[in-house]
N, C-alpha and C positions, 0 to 999 in steps of 0.2 A: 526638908521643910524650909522657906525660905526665909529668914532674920527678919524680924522687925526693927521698926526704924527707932531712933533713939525715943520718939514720943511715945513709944509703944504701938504707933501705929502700923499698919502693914506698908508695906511697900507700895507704892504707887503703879507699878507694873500691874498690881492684882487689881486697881480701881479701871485703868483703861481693859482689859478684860473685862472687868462686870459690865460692864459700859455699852462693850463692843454692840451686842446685839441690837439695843433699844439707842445705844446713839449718835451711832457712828453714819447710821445710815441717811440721818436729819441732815450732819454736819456735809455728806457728799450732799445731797438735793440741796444746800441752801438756803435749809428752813431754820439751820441755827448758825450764826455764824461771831468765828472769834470776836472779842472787841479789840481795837486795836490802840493802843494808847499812842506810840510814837516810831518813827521808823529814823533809822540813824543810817549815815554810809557807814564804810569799813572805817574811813578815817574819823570817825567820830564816835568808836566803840568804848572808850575811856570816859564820854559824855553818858554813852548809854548804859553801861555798868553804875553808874554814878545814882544813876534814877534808879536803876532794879535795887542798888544798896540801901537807898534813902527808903523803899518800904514806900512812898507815896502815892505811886501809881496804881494805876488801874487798868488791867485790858495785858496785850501783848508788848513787848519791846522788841521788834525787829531789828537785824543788821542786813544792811542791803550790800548788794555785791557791785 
């Protein structure tokens, strides 16, 4: 059986399953898509760690190659 998280909650593995059926298949068509908050290069990964710590943002934080 697989451990819960310290919140008590289950794992996140088990939400993208539930998920899968009803909403994975939006996410391929287009009909829902990430938000995207800010996209960083690789040399600005220290910048982009900075914002995911600060808790501020909203949406995705990319590292680009």
């Amino acid at each position: 059986m697989p451990q819960s998280s310290p919140a008590g909650k289950r794992p996140a593995t088990h939400l993208v399953i539930a998920l899968n059926p009803d909403f994975w298949p939006h996410i391929i068509n287009g009909q829902i898509k990430p938000r995207l908050c800010k996209a960083f290069s690789l040399t600005e990964a220290r910048a982009a760690h900075e914002l995911m710590e600060a808790g501020q943002h909203i949406g995705k934080i990319i590292l680009l190659t």
